[in-house]
C-alpha positions in Angstrom: 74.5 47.0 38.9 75.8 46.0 35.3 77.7 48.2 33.3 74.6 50.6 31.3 74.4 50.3 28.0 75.3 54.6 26.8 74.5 54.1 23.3 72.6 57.0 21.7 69.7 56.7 19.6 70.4 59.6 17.8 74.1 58.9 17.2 72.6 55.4 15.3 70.3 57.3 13.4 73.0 59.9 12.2 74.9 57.2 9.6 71.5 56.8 8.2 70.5 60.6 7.9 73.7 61.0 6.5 73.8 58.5 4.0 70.0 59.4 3.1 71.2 63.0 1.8 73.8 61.2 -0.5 71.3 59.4 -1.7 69.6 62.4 -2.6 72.5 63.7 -4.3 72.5 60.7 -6.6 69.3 61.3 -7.4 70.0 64.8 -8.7 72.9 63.6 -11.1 71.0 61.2 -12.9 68.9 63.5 -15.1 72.1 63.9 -17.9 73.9 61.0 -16.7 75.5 59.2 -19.4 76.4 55.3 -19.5 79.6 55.8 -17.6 78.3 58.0 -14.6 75.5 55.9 -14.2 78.0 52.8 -13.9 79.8 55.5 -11.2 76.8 56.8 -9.5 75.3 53.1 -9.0 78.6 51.9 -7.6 78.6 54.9 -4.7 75.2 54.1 -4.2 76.4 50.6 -2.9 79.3 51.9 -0.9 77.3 54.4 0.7 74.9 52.0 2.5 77.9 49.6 3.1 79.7 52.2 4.7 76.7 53.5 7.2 76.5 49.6 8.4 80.2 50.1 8.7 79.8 53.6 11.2 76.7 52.0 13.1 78.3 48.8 14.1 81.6 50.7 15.3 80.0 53.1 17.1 78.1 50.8 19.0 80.9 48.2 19.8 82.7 51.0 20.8 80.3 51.0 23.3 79.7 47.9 24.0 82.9 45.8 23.0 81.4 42.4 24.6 79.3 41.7 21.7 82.2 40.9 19.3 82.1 37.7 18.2 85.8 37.1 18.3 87.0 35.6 21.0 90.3 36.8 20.6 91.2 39.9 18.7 94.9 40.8 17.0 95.9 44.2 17.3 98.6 46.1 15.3 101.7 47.2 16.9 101.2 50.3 15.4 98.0 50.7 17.2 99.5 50.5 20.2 102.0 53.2 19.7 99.5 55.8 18.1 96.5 55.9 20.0 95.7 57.5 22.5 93.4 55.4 25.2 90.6 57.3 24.6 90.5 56.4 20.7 92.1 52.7 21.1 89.0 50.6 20.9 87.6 52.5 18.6 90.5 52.2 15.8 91.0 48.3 17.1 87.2 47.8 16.5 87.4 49.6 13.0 90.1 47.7 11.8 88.5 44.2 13.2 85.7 45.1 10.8 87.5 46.5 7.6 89.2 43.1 7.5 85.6 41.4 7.6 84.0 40.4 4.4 81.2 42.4 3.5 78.4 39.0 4.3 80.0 38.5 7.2 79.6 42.4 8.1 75.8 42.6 7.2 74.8 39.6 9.5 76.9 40.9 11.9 75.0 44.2 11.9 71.8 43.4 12.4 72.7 40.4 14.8 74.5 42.6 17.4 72.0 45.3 16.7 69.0 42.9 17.6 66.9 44.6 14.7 65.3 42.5 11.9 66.6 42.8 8.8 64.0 45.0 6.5 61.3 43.3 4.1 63.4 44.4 0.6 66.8 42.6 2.4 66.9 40.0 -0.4 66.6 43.0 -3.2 69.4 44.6 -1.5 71.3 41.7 -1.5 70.7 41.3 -5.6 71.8 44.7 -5.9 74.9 44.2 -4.0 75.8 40.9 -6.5 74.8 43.3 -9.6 77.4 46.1 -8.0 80.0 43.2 -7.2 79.4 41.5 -11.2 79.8 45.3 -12.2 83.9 45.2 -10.9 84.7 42.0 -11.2 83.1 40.8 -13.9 82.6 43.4 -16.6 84.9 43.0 -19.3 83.7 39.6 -21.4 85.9 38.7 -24.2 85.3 36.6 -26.8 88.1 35.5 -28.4 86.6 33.5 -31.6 84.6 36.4 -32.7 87.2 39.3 -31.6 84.5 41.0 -29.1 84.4 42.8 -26.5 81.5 43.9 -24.5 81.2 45.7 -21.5 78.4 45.2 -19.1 76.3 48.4 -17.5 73.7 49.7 -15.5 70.6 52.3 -17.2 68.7 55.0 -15.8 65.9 53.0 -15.0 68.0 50.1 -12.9 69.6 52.5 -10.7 66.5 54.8 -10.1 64.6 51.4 -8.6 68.1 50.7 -6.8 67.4 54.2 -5.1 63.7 53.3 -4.8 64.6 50.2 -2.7 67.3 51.9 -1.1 65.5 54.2 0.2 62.9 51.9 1.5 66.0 50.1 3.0 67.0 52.8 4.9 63.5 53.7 6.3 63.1 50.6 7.7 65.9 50.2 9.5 65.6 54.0 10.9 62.2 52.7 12.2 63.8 49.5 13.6 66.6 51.3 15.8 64.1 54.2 16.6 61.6 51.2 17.4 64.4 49.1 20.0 66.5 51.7 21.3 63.8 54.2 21.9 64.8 54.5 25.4 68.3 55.7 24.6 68.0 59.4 24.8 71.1 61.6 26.1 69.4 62.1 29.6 68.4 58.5 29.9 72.5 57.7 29.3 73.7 59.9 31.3 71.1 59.0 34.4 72.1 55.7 33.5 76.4 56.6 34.0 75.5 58.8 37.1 74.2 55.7 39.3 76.5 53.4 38.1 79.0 55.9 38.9 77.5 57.2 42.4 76.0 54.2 44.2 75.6 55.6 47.2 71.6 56.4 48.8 72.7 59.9 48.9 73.1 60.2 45.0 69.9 58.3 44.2 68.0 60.9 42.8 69.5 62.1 40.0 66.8 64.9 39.1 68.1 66.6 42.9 71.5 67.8 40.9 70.5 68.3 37.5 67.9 70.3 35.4 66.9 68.7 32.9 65.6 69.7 30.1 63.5 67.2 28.0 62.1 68.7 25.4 65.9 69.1 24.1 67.0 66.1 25.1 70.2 67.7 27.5 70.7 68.8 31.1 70.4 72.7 31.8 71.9 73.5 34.4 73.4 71.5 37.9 71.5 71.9 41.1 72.8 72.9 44.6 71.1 70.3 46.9 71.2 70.9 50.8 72.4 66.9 51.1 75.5 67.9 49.1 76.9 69.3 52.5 77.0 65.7 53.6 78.8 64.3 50.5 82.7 63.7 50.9 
C-alpha cells in the first residue's frame, strides 16, 4: 500500500478564508482613503493573495515532499542545527519557496495542486504587473522639463482589483473543495491507521473508533473483543 496522501481539505481552504476576511478589511478602509493609502491598501491587497499561494503550497508539500520539482534541494546549515525533526521539512520547504520567483511560485501552485487555474487568471496576472510597475517603476523623471510625476492607483481601480480578487479566490475555494473533497479528517486518519496496521485483525477501522461525521472527528475509541488477540 503507498504512502496516503493526509492532506486536509479544510487546512487548504483555511489560507483562503483567511485571506478573504483581509480582503474585507480593505474594503472597509477605502471609504476616506486618500491617494497614498489607496497606493498602500492596493499593495497589501497583492501580497495577501501571494502570501495564501505561499501557505497552501507549503502545507501541502509538507505533506507530500515528492512533488517538488527540484531534484536536489540545498539546505542551510543553520536549519540543521535549529529544527527540530518534526518542523524540518517544513522550514526547508518554506525557504525552497521564498527563494522562488513569484511566476515560478504561481505555476507551481496550481501544477502540484492539480486545480485549473480560475477564469479571471490573466486579470490577476495584470494586476500583479500594475502592483510590480507600482514599486519599481513609480518615480518618472524628466530631466528637460524639471518633472516629476508619481504614478497611483484610485478608488475605482482598486475596488475592481477586490472585485476580481474576490472572484479569484472563489474559484479556487471551489476547485480544492471540488478535487480534494475526499480529504476529510476521518478519511486521513482511516487512511494512516491501515497503512499503519496492516494486519486482517485491524481492517476494520470503524471496530475501534467512533466516529462522528457530522463533525468531521472521532468520538471516542472502542473496546473490541479481537483486541485480546492483538500483541
Amino acid at each position: 500500500m503507498t504512502r496516503p496522501l493526509i492532506v486536509l481539505k479544510d487546512h487548504l481552504l483555511m489560507p483562503i478564508l483567511a485571506t478573504e476576511a483581509r480582503i474585507a478589511e480593505i474594503s472597509d478602509e477605502m471609504d476616506n482613503a486618500n491617494a497614498i493609502n489607496c497606493n498602500g491598501l492596493f499593495l497589501m491587497l497583492v501580497s495577501y493573495i501571494e502570501s495564501m499561494q505561499k501557505e497552501v503550497l507549503t502545507y501541502y508539500l509538507k505533506h507530500q515532499p515528492e512533488k517538488l520539482p527540484a531534484s536536489s534541494i540545498e539546505v542551510d546549515k543553520s536549519i540543521l542545527v535549529e529544527c527540530e525533526d518534526f518542523y524540518f521539512l517544513e522550514h526547508v520547504i518554506s525557504e525552497y519557496i521564498e527563494k522562488m520567483p513569484y511566476w515560478r511560485l504561481s505555476k507551481l501552485f496550481f501544477e502540484v495542486l492539480r486545480i485549473k487555474k480560475p477564469d479571471n487568471d490573466k486579470s490577476i496576472q495584470n494586476i500583479k504587473k500594475r502592483r510590480n510597475d507600482l514599486i519599481h517603476n513609480n518615480l518618472k523623471v524628466d530631466f528637460k522639463r524639471k518633472e516629476v510625476r508619481h504614478d497611483s492607483v484610485g478608488p475605482k481601480f482598486l475596488s475592481e482589483c477586490i472585485t476580481e480578487y474576490i472572484t479569484y479566490l472563489d474559484n479556487l475555494k471551489s476547485e480544492i473543495s471540488k478535487v480534494y473533497c475526499s480529504c476529510s479528517k476521518i478519511n486521513s486518519i482511516r487512511n494512516l491507521w491501515l497503512y499503519t496496521f496492516k494486519t486482517p485483525l485491524c481492517g476494520v477501522f470503524e471496530s475501534y473508533w467512533y466516529i462522528d461525521n457530522e463533525n468531521d472527528s472521532l468520538s471516542g475509541c472502542k473496546r473490541p473483543d479481537i483486541e485480546h488477540g492483538l500483541s
